[in-house]
PDB file of N, CA, C, O and CB in Angstrom:
ATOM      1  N   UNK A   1      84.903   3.873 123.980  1.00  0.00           N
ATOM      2  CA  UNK A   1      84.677   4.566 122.721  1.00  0.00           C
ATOM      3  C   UNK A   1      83.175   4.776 122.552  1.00  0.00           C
ATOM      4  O   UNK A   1      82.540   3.820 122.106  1.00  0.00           O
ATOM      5  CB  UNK A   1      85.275   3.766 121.517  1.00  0.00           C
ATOM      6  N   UNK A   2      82.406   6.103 122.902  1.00  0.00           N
ATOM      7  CA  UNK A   2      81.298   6.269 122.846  1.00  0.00           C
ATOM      8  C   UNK A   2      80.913   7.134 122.016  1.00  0.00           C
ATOM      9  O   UNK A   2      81.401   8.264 121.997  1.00  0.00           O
ATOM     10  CB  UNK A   2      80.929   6.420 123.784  1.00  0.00           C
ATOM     11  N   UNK A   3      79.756   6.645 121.006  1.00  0.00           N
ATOM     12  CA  UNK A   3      79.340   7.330 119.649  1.00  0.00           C
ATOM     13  C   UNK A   3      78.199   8.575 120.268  1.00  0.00           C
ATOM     14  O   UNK A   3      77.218   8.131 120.865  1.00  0.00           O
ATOM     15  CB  UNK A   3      78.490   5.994 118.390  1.00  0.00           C
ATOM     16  N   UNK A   4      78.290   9.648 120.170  1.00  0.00           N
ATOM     17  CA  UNK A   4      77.610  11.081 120.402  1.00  0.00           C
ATOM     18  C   UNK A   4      76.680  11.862 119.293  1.00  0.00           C
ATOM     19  O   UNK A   4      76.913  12.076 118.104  1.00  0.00           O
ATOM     20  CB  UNK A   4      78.758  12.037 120.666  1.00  0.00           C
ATOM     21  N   UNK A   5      75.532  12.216 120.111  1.00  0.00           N
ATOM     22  CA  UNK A   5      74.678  13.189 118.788  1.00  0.00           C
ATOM     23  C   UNK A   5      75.546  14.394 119.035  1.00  0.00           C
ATOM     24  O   UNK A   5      76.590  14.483 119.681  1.00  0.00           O
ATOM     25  CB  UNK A   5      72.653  13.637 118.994  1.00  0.00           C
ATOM     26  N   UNK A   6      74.852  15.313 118.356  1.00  0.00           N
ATOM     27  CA  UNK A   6      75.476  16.808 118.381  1.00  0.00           C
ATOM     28  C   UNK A   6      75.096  17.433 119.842  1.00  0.00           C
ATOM     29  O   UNK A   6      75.718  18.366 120.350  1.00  0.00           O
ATOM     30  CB  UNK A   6      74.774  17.856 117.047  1.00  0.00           C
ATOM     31  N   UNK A   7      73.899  16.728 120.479  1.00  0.00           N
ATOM     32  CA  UNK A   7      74.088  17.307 121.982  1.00  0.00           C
ATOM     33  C   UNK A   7      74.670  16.652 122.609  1.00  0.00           C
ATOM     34  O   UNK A   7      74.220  16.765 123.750  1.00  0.00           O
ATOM     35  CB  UNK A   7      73.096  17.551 122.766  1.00  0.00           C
ATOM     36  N   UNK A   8      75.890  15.603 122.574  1.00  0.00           N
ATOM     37  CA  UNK A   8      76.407  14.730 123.424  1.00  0.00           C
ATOM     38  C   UNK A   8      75.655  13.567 124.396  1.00  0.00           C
ATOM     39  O   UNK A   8      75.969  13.064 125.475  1.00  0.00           O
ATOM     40  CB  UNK A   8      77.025  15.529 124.114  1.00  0.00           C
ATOM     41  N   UNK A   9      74.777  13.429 123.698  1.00  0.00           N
ATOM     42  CA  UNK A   9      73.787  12.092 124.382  1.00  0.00           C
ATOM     43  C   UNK A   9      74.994  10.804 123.443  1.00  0.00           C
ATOM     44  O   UNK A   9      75.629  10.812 122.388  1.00  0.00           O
ATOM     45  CB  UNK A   9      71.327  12.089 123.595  1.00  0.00           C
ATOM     46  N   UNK A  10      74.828  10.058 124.330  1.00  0.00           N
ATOM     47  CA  UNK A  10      75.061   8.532 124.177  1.00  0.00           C
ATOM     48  C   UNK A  10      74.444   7.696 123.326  1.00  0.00           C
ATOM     49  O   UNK A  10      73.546   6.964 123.741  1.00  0.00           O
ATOM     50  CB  UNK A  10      74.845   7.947 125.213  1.00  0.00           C
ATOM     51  N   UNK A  11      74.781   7.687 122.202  1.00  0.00           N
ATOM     52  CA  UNK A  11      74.180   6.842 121.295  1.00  0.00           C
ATOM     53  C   UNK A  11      74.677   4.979 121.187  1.00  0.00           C
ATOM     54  O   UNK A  11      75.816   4.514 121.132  1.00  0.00           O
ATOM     55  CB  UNK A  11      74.501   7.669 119.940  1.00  0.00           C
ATOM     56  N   UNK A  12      73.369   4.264 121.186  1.00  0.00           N
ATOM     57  CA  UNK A  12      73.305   3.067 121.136  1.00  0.00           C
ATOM     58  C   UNK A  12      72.816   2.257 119.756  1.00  0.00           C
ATOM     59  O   UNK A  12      72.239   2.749 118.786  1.00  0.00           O
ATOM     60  CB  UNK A  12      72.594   2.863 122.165  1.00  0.00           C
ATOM     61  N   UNK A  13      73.162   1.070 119.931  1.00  0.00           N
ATOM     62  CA  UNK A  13      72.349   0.444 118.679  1.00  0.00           C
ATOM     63  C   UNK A  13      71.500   0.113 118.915  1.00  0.00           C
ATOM     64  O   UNK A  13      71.440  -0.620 119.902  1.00  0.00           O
ATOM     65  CB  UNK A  13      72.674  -0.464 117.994  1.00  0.00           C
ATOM     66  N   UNK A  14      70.045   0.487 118.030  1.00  0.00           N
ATOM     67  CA  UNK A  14      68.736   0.336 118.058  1.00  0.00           C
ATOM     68  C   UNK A  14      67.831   1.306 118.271  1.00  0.00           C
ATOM     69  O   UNK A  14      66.641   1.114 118.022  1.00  0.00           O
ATOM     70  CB  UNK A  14      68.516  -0.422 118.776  1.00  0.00           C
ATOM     71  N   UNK A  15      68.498   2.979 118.979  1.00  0.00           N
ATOM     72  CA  UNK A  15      68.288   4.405 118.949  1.00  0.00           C
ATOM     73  C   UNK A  15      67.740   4.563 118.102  1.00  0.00           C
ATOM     74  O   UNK A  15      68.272   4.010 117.140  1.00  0.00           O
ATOM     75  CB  UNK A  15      69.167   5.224 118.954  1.00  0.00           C
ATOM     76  N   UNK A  16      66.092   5.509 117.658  1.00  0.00           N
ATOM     77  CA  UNK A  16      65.811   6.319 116.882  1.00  0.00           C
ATOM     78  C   UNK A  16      66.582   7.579 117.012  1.00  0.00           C
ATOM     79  O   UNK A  16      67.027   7.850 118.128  1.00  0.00           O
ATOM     80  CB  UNK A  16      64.603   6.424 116.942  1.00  0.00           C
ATOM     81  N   UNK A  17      66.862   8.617 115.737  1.00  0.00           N
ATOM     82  CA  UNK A  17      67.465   9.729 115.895  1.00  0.00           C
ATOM     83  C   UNK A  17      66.996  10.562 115.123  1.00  0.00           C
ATOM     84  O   UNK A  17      66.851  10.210 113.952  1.00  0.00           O
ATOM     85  CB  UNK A  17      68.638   9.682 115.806  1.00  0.00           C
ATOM     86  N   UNK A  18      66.639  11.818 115.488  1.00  0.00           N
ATOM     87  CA  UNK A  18      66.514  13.076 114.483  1.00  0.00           C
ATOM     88  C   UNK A  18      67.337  13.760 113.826  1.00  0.00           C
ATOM     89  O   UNK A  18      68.336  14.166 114.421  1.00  0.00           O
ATOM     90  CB  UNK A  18      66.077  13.951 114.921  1.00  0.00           C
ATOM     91  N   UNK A  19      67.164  14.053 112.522  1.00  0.00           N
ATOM     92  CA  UNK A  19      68.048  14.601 111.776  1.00  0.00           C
ATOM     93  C   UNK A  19      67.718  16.264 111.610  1.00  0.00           C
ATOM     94  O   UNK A  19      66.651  16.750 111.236  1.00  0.00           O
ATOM     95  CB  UNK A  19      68.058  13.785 110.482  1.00  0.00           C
ATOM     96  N   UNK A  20      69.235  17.150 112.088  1.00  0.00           N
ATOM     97  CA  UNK A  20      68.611  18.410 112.653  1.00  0.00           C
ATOM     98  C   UNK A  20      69.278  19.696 111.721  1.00  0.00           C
ATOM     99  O   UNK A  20      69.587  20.868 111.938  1.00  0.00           O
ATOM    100  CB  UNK A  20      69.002  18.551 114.435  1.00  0.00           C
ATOM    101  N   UNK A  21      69.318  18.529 110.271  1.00  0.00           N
ATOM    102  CA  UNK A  21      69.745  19.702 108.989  1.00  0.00           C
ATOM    103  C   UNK A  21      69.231  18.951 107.817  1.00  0.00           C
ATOM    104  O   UNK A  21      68.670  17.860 107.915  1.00  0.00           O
ATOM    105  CB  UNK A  21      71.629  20.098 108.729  1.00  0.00           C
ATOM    106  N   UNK A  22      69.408  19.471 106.900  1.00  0.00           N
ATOM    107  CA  UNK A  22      68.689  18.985 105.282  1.00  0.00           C
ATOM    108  C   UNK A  22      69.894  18.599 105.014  1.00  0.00           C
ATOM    109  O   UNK A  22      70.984  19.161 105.127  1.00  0.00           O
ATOM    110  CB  UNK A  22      67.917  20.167 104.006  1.00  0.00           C
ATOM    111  N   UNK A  23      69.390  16.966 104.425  1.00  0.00           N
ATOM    112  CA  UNK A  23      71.083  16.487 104.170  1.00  0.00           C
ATOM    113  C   UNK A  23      70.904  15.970 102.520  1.00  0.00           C
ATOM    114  O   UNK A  23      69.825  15.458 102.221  1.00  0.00           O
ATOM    115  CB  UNK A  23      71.757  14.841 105.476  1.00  0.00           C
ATOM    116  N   UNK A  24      71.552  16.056 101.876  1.00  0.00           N
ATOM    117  CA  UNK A  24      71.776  15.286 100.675  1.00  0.00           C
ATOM    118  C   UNK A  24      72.452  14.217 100.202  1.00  0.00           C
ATOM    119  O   UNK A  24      73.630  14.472  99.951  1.00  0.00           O
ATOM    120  CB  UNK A  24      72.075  15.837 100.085  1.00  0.00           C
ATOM    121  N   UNK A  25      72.028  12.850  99.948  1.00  0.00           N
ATOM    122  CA  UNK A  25      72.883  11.474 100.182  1.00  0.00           C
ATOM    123  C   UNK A  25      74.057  11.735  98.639  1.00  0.00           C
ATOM    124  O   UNK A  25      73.639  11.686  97.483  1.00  0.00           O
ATOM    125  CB  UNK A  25      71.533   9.623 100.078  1.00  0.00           C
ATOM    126  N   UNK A  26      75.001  11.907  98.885  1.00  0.00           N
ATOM    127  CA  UNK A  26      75.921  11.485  97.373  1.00  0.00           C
ATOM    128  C   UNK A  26      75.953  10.563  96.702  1.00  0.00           C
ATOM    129  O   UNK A  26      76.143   9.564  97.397  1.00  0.00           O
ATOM    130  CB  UNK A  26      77.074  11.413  97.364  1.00  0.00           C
ATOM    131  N   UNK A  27      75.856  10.310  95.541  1.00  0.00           N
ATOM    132  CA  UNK A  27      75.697   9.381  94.821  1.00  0.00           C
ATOM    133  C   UNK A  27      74.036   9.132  94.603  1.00  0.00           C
ATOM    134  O   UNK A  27      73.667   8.095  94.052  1.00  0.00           O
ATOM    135  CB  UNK A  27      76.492   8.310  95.406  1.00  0.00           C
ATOM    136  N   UNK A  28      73.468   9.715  94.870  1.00  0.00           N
ATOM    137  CA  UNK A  28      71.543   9.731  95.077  1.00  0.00           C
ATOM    138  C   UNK A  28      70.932  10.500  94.766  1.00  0.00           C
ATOM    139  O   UNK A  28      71.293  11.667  94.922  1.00  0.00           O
ATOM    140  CB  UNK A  28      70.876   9.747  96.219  1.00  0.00           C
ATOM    141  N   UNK A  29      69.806  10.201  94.223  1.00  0.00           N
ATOM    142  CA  UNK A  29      68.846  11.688  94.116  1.00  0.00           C
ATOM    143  C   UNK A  29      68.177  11.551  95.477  1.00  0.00           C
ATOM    144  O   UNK A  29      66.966  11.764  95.531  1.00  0.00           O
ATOM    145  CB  UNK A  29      67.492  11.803  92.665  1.00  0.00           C
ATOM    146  N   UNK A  30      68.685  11.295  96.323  1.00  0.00           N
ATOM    147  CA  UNK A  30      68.027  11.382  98.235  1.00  0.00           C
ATOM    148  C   UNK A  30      68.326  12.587  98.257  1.00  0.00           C
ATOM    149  O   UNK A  30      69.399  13.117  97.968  1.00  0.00           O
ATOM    150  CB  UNK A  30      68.833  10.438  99.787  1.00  0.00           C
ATOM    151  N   UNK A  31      66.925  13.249  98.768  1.00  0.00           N
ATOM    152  CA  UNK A  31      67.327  14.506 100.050  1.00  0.00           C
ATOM    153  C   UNK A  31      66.467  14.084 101.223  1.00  0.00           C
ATOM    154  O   UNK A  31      65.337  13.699 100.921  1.00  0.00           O
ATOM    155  CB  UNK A  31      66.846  16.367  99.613  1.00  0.00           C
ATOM    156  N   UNK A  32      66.849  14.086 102.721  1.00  0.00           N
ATOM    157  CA  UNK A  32      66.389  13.943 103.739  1.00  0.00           C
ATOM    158  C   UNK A  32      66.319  15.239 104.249  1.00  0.00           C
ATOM    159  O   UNK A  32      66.996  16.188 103.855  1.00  0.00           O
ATOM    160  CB  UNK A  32      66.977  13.066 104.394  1.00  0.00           C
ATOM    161  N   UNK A  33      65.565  15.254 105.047  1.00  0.00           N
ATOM    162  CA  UNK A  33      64.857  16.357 105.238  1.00  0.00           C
ATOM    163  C   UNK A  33      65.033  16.784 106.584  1.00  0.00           C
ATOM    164  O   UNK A  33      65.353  15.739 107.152  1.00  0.00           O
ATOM    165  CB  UNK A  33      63.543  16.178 104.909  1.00  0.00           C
ATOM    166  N   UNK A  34      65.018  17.640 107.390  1.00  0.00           N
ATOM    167  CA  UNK A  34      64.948  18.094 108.687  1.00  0.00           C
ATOM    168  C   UNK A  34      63.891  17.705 109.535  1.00  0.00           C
ATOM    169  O   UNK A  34      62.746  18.047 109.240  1.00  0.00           O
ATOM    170  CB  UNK A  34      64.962  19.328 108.669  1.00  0.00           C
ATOM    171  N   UNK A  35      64.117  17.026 110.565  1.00  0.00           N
ATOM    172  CA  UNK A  35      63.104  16.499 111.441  1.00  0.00           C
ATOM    173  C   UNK A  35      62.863  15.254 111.082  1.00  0.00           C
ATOM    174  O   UNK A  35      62.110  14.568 111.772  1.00  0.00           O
ATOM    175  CB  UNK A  35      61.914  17.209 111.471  1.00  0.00           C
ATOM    176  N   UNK A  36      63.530  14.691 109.808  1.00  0.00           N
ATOM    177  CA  UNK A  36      63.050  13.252 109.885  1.00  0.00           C
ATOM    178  C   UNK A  36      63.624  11.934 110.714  1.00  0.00           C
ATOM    179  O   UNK A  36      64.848  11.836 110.801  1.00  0.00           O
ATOM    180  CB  UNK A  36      63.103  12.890 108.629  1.00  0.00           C
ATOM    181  N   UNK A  37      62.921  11.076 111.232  1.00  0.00           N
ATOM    182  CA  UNK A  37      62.904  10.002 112.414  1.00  0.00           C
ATOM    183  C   UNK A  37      63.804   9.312 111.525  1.00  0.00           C
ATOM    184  O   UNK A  37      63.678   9.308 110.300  1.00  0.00           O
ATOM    185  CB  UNK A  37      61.377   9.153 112.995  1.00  0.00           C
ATOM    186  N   UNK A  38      64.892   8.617 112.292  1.00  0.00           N
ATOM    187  CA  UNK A  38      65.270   7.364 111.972  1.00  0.00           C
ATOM    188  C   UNK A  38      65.365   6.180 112.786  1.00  0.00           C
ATOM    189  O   UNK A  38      66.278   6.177 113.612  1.00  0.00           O
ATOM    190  CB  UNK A  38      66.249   7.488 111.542  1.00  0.00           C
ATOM    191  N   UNK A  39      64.757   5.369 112.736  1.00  0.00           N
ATOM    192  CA  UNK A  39      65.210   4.182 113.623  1.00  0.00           C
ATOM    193  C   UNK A  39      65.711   3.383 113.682  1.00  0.00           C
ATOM    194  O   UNK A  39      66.240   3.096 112.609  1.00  0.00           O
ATOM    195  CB  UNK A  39      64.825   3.697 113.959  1.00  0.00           C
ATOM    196  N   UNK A  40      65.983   2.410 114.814  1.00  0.00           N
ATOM    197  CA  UNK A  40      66.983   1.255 114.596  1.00  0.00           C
ATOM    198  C   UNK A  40      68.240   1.572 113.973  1.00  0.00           C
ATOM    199  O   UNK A  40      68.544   0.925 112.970  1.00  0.00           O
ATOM    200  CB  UNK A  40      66.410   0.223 113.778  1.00  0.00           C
ATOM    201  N   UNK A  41      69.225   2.691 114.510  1.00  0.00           N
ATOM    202  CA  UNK A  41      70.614   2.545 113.999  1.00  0.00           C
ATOM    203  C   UNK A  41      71.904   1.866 114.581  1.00  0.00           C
ATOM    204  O   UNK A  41      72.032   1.608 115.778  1.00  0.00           O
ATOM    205  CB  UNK A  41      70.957   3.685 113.834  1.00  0.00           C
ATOM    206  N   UNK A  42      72.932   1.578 113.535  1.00  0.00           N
ATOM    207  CA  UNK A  42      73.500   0.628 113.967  1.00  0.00           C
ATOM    208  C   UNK A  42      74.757   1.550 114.202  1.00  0.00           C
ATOM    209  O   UNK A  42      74.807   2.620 113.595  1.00  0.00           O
ATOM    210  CB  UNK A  42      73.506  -0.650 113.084  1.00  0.00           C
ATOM    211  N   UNK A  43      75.880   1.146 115.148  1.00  0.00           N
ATOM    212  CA  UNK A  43      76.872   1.763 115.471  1.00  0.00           C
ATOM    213  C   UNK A  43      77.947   1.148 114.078  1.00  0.00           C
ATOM    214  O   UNK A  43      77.870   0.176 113.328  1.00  0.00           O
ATOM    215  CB  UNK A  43      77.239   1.440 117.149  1.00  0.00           C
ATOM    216  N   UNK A  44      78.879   2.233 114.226  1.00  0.00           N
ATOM    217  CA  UNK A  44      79.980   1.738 113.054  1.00  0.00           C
ATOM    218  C   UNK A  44      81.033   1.605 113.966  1.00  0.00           C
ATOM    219  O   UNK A  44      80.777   1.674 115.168  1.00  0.00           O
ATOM    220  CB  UNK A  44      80.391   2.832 111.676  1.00  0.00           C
ATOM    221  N   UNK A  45      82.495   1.376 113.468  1.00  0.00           N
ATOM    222  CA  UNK A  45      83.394   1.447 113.887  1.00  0.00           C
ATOM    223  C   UNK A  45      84.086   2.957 113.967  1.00  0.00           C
ATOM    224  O   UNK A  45      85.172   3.042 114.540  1.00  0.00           O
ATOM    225  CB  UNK A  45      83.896   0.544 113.320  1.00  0.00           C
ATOM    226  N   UNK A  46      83.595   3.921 113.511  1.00  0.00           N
ATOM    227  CA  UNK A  46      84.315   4.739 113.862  1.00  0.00           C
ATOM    228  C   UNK A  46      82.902   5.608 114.553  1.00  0.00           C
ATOM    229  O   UNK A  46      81.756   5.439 114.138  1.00  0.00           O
ATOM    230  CB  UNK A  46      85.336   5.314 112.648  1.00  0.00           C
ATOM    231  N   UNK A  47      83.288   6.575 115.710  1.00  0.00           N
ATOM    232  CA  UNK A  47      82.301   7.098 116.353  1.00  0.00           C
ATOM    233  C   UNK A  47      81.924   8.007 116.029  1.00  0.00           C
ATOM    234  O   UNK A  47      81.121   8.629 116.724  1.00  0.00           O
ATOM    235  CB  UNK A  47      82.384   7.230 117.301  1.00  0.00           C
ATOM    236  N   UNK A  48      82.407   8.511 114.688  1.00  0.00           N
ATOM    237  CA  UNK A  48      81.244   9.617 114.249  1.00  0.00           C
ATOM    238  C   UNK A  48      80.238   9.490 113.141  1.00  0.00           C
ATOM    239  O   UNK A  48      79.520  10.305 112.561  1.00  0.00           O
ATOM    240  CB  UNK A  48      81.873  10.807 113.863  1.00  0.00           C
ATOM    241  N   UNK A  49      80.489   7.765 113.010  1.00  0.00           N
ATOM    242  CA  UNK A  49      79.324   7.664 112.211  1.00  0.00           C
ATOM    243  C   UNK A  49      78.009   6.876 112.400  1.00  0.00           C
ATOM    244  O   UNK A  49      77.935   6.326 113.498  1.00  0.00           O
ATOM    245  CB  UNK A  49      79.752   7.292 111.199  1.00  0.00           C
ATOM    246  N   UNK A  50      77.159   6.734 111.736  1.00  0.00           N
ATOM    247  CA  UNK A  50      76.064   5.463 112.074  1.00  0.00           C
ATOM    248  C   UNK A  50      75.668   4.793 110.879  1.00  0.00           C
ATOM    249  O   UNK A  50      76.029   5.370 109.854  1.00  0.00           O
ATOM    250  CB  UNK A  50      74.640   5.944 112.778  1.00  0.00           C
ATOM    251  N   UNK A  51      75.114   3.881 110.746  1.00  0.00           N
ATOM    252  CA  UNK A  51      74.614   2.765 109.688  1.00  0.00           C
ATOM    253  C   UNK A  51      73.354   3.136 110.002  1.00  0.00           C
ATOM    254  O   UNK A  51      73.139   3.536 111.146  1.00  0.00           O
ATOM    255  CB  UNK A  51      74.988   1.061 109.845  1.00  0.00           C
ATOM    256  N   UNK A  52      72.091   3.056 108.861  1.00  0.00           N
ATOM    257  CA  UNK A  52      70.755   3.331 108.573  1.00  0.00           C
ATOM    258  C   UNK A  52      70.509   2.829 108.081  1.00  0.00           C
ATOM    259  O   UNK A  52      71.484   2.485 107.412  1.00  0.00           O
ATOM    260  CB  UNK A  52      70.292   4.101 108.246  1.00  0.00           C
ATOM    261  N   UNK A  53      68.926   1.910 107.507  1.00  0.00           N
ATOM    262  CA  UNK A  53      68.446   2.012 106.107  1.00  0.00           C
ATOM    263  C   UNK A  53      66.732   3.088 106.300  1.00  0.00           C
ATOM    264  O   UNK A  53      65.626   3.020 106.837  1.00  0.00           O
ATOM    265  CB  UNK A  53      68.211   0.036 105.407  1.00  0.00           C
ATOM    266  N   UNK A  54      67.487   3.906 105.515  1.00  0.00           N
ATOM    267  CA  UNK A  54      66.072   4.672 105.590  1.00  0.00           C
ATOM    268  C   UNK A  54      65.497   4.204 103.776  1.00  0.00           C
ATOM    269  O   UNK A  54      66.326   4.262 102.868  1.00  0.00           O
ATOM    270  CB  UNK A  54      66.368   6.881 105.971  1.00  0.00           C
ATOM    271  N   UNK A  55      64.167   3.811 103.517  1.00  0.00           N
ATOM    272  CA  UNK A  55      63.459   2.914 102.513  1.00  0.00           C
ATOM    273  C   UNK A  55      64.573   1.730 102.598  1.00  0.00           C
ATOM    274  O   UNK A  55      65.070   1.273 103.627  1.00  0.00           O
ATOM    275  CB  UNK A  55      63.192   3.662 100.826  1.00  0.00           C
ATOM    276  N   UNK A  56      64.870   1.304 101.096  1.00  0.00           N
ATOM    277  CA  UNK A  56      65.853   0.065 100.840  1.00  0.00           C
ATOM    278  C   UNK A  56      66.970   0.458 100.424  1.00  0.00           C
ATOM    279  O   UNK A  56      67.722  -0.204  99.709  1.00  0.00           O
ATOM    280  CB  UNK A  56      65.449  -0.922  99.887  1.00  0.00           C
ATOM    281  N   UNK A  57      67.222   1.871 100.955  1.00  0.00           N
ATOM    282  CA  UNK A  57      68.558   2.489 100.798  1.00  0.00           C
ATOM    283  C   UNK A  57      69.280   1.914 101.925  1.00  0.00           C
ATOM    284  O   UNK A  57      68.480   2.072 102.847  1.00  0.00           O
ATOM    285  CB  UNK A  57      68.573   4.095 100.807  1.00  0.00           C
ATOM    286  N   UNK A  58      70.843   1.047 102.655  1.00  0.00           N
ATOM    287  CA  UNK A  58      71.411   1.860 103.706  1.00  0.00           C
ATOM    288  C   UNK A  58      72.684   2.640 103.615  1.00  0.00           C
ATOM    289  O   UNK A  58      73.660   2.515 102.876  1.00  0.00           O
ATOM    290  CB  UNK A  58      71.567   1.091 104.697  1.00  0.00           C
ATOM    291  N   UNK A  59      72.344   3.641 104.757  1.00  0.00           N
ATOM    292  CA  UNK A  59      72.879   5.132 104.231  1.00  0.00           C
ATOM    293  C   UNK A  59      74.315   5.065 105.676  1.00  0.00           C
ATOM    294  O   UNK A  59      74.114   4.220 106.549  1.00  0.00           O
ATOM    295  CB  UNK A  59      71.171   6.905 104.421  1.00  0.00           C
ATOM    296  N   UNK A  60      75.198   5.657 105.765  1.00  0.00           N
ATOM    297  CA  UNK A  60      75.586   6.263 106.668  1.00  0.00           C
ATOM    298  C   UNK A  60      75.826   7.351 106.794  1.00  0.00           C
ATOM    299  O   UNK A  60      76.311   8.003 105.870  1.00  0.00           O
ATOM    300  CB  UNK A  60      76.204   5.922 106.951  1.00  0.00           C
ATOM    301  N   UNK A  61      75.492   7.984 108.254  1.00  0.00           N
ATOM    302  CA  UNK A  61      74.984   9.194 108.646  1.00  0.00           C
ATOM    303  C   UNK A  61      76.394   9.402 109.742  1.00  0.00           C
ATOM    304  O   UNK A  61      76.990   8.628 110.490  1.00  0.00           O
ATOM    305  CB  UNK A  61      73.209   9.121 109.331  1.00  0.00           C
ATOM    306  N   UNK A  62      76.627  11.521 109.234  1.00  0.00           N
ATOM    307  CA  UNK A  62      77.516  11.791 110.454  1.00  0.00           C
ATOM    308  C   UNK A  62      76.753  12.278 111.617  1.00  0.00           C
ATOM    309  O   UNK A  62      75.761  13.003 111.548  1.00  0.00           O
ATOM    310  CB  UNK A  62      78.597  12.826 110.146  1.00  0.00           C
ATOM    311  N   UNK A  63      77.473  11.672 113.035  1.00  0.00           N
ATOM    312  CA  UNK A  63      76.921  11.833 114.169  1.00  0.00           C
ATOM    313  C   UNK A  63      76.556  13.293 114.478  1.00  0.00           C
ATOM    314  O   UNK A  63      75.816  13.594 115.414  1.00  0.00           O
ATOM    315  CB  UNK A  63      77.742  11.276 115.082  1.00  0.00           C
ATOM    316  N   UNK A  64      77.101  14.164 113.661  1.00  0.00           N
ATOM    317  CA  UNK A  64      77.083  15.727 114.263  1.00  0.00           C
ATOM    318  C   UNK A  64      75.830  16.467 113.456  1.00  0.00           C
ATOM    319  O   UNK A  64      75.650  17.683 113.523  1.00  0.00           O
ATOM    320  CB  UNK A  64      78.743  16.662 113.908  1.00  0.00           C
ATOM    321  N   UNK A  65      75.057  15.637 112.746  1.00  0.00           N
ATOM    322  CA  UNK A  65      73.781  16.068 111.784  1.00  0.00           C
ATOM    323  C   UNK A  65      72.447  15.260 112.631  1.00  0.00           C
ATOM    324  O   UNK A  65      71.283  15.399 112.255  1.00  0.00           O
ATOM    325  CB  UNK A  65      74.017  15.372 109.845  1.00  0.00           C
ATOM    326  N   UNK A  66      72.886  14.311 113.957  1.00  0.00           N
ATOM    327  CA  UNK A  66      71.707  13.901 114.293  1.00  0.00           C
ATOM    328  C   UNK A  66      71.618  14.679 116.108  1.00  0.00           C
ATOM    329  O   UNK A  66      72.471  15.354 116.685  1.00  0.00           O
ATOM    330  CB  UNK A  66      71.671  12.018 114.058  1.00  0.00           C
ATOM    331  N   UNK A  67      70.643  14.361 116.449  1.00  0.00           N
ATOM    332  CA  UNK A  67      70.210  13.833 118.024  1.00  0.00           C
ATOM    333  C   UNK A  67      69.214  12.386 117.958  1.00  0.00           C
ATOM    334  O   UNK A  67      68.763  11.662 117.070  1.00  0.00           O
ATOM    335  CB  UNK A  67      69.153  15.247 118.895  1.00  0.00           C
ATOM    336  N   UNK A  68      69.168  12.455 119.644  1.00  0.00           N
ATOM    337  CA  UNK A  68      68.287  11.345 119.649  1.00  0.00           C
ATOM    338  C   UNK A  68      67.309  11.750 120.152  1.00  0.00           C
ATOM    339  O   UNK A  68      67.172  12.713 120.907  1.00  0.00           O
ATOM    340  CB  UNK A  68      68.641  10.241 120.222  1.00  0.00           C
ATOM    341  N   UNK A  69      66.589  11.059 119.773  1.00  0.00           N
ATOM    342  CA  UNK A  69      64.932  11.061 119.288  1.00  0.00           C
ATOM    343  C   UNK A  69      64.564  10.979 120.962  1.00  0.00           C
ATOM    344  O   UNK A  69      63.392  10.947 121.335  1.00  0.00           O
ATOM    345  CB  UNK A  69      64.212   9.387 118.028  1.00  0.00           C
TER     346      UNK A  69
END
């Protein structure tokens, strides 16, 4: 069961990843922005998602809005 960016690279835990659309967190006044770094992410149980904390937010992110860094 292998977790994928939107170019099909192999994502691991501890991967920085780029985010390659303007995303808006629900429930937040977060907007993340295009091109921004994330690091250190954690795998979830299901493979299209990931665990983050970007500030002292953590967020989860769908796999098809990142690559890796």
């Amino acid at each position: 069961m292998d977790c994928k960016d939107s170019n099909g690279n192999i994502l691991e835990d501890g991967n920085s990843v780029l985010l390659i659309k303007d995303l808006k967190v629900k429930g937040s006044s977060l907007n993340l922005k295009r091109g921004t770094t994330v690091k250190n992410i954690r795998l979830t149980n299901k493979t299209e998602e990931i665990e983050c904390k970007i500030g002292k937010a953590k967020i989860v992110l769908k796999t098809c809005f990142l690559k890796k860094a």
